[in-house]
N, C-alpha and C positions, 0 to 999 in steps of 0.2 A: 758518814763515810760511805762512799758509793766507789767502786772498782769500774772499772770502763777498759772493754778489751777491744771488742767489733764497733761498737758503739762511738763517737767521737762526746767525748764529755762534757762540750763546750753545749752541745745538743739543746742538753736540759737545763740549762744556766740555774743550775742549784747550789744553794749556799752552804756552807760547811767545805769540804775535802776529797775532791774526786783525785784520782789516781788513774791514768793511763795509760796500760801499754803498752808500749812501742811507739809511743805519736811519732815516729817516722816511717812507719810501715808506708812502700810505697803502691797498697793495695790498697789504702784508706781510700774512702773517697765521703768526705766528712758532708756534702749535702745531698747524697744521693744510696744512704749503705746500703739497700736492696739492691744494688747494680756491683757489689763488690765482690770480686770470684769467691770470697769466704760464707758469704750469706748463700748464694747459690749452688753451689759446688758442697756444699756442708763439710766445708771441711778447707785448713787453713792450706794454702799455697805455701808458706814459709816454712811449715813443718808436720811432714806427714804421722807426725805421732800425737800431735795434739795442737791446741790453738798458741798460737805463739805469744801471741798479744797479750793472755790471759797470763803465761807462763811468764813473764817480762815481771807479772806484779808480783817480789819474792816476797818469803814473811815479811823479813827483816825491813822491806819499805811501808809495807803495810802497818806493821807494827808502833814504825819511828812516827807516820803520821797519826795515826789514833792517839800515841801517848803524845806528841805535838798539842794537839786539837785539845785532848783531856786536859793540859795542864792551861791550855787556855779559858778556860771555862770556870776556871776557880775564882 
């Protein structure tokens, strides 16, 4: 399971269950994230109290995919 906030997921083409997001944030810039006002700026344009992106990924998705994933594996 890998969480992906600034990051675009597809990045690391890794197997198992990435979770992104906001993939419509239209600050992403998915082959270039050092040029994205969040990387440089330290700090998210979308929400001045914390990263948005990260804050998109609630338990409750986080959760439905791990136990998804878990009960594939049996």
């Amino acid at each position: 399971m890998a969480l992906f906030g600034l990051t675009d997921a597809r990045r690391y083409g890794m197997g198992g269950v990435g979770l992104q997001g906001l993939p419509g944030c239209p600050h992403r810039l998915p082959t270039a994230i050092t040029e994205q006002p969040c990387w440089w700026q330290a700090n998210c344009p979308l929400d001045a109290g914390g990263p948005a992106r990260m804050a998109d990924l609630d338990v409750g998705a986080v959760l439905a995919a791990v136990t998804a994933r878990a009960g594939q594996a049996r």
